[in-house]
ZAKE-964227 format. One record per residue (C-alpha): residue in one letter; y, z, x. Coordinates in Angstrom, 2 decimals. Each point is the difference from the previous one (the first is absolute). Example, Ala and Ser with C-alpha at 12.3 -4.5 7.8 and 13.67 -1.06 7.14 Angstrom:
REM residues 2
residuo; py; pz; px
A; -4.50; 7.80; 12.30
S; 3.44; -0.66; 1.37
END
This chain:
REM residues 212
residuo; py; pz; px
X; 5.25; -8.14; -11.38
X; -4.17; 0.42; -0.19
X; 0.11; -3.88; 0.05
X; 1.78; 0.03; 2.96
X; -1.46; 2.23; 1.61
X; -3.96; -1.94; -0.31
X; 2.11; -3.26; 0.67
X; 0.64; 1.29; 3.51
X; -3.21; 1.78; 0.73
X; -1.85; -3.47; -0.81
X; 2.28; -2.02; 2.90
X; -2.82; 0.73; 2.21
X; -2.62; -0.90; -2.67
X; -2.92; -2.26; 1.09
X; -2.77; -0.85; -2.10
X; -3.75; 1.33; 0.46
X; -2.99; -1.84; 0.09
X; -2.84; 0.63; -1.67
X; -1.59; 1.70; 2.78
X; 2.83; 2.38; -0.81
X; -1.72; 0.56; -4.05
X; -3.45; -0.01; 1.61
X; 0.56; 2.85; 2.50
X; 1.93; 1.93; -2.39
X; -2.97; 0.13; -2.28
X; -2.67; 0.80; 2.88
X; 2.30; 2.87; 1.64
X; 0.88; 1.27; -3.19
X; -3.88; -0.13; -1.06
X; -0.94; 1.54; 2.89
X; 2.29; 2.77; 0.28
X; -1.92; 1.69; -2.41
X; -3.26; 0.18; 1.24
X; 1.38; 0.30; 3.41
X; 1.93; 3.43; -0.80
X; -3.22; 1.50; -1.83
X; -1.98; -0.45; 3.44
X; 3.21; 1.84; 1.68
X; 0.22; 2.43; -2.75
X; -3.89; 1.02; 0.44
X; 0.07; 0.10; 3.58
X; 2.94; 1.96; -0.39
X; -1.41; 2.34; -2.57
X; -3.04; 1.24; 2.47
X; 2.16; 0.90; 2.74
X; 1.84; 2.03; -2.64
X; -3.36; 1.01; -1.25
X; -1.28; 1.06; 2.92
X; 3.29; 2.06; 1.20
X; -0.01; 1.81; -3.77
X; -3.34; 0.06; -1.09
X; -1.61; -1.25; -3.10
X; 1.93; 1.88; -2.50
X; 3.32; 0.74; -0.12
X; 1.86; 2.63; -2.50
X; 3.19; -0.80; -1.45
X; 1.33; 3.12; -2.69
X; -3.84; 1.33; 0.54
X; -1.62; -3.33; -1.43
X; -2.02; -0.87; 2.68
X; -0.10; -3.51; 0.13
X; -2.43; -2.54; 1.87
X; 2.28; -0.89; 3.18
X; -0.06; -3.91; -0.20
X; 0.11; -0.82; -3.85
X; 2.88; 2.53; -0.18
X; 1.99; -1.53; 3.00
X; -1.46; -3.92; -0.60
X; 3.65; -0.65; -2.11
X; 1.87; 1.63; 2.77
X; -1.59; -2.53; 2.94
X; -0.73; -2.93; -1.95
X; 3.66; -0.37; -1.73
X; 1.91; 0.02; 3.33
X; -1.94; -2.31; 1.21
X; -0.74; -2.38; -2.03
X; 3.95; -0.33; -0.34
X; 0.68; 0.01; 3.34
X; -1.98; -2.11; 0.90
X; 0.14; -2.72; -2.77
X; 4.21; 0.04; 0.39
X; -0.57; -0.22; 3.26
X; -2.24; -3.21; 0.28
X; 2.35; -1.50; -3.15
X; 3.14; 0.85; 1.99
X; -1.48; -2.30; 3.35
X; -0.42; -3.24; -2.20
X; 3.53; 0.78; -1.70
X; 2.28; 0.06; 2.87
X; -0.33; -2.91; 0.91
X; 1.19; -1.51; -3.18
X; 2.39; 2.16; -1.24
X; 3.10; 1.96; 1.43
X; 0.12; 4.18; 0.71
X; -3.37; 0.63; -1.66
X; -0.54; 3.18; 2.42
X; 0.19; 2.07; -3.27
X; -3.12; -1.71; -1.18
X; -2.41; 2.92; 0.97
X; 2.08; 2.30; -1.14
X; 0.54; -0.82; -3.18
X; -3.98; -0.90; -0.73
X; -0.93; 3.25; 1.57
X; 2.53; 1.43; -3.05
X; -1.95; -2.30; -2.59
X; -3.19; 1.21; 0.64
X; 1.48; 4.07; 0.15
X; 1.56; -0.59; -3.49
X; -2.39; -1.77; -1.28
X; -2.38; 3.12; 0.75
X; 2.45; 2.40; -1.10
X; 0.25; -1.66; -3.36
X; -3.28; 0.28; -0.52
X; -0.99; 3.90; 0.90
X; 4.00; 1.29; -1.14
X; -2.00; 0.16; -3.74
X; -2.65; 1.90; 1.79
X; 1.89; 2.25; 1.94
X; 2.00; 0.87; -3.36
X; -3.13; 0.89; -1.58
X; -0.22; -3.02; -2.58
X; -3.64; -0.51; 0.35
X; -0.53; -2.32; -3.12
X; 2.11; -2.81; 2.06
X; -0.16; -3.87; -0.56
X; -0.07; -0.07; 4.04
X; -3.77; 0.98; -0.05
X; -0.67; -3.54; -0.54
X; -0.32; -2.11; 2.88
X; 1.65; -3.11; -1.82
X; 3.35; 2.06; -0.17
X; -0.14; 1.78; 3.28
X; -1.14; -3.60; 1.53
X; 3.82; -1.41; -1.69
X; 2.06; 2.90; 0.74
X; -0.68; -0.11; 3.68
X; 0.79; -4.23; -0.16
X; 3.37; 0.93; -1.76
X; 0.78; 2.50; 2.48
X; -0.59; -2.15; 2.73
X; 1.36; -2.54; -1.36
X; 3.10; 1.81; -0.69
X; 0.81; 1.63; 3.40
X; -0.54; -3.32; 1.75
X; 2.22; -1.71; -2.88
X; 2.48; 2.31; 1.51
X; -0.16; -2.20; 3.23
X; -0.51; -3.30; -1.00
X; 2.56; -0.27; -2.24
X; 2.51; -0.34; 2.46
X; -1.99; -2.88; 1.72
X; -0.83; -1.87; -2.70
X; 1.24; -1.40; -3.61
X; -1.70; 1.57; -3.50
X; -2.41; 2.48; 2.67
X; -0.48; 1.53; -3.92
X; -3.08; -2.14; -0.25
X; -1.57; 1.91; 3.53
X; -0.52; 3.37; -2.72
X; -1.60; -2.15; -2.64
X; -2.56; -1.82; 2.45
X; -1.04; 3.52; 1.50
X; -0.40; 1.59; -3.60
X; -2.03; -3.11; -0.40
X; -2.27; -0.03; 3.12
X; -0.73; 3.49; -0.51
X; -0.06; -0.34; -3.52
X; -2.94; -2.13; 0.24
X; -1.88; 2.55; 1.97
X; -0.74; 2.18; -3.01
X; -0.66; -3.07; -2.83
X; -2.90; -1.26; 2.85
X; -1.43; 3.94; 1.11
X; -2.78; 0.62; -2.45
X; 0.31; 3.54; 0.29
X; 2.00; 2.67; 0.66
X; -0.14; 0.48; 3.55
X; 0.00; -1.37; 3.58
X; -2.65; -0.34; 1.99
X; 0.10; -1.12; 4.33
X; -0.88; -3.58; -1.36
X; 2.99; 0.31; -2.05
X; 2.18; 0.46; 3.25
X; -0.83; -3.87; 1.06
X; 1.73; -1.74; -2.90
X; 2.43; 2.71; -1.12
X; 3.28; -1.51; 1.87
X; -1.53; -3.80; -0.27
X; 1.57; -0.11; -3.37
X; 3.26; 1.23; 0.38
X; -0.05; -2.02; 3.29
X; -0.29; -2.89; -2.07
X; 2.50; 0.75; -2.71
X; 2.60; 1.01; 2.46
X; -0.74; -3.64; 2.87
X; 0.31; -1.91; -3.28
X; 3.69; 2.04; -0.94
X; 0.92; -0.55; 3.85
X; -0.73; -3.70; -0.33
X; 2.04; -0.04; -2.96
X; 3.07; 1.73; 1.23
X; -0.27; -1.40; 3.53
X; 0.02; -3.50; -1.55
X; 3.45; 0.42; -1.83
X; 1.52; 0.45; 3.58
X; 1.52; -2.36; 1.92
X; -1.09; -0.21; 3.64
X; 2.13; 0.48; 2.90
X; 2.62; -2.75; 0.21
X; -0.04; -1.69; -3.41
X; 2.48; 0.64; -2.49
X; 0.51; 2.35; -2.75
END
């Protein structure tokens, strides 16, 4: 029946071109840096509605590095399903739920990694930027898995080239952090690993009018 099913969603396959892989690794790229100049922009007007400090429990916290997660997450999700989702519908059939479901990646990839926080485990593997790097490309991975798999055969292999893009993220950061530099070359990997898996699946397709 699953067969089936991705046999008739591909009738109105048609093949990209490889302006298709290019601009899916510049929008993707970009959507990173992009949603950090929204996020700050957004964080002084919040700043400047709220104050510089703001107390959650009676912590008083500095307004923008306690709310930067809260901005820059939506975002950057939004935003990067949202440019992905433009080059994809015109290849493949009733990929609407395309934001959606990246939005949810990037949501449970975060939750994964403060839930050991937030249930007071504070000697946590998830410190290190390597794993928290991977658990957000699995996560991702995963919730748009959810949607390709219905649109194309053995869509297993889109979790294993996210967990690899972003895998590779930690093995070439020398340290333990981020910095704004960072923000320019953090989605050009997984960019890459995911065109390359696209190119891959797309190429097992047959295009409109030829046979099975």
């Amino acid at each position: 029946m699953h067969q089936s099913n991705i046999e008739t969603l591909q009738a109105d396959f048609k093949k990209p071109d490889r302006s298709f892989y290019l601009g899916w690794i510049v929008l993707t790229s970009l959507s990173i840096p992009i949603a950090y100049v929204f996020s700050v922009i957004t964080l002084k007007i919040i700043t400047n509605i709220l104050g510089e400090y703001v107390f959650v429990n009676g912590v008083r916290h500095i307004t923008e590095d306690y709310l930067a997660m809260y901005t820059f997450v939506p975002m950057v999700s939004l935003l990067t399903g949202a440019l992905q989702y433009g080059l994809l519908r015109h290849y493949l059939p009733r990929m609407g739920w395309w934001v959606f479901v990246t939005v949810a990646g990037w949501f449970l990839g975060v939750l994964l990694i403060a839930l050991p926080g937030w249930l007071g485990w504070t000697d946590t593997p998830l410190n290190n930027l390597d794993l928290i790097f991977l658990v957000m490309g699995v996560a991702i991975g995963i919730t748009q898995w959810l949607l390709l798999r219905r649109r194309l055969a053995r869509a297993g292999w889109w979790i294993v080239a996210n967990a690899l893009g972003w895998g590779l993220l930690g093995l070439i950061n020398p340290g333990n952090s981020v910095d704004q530099f960072w923000l320019f070359i953090l989605g050009f990997l997984p960019a890459c690993a995911t065109a390359a898996m696209l190119a891959l699946l797309m190429s097992r397709v047959p295009p409109t009018g030829s046979k099975m």
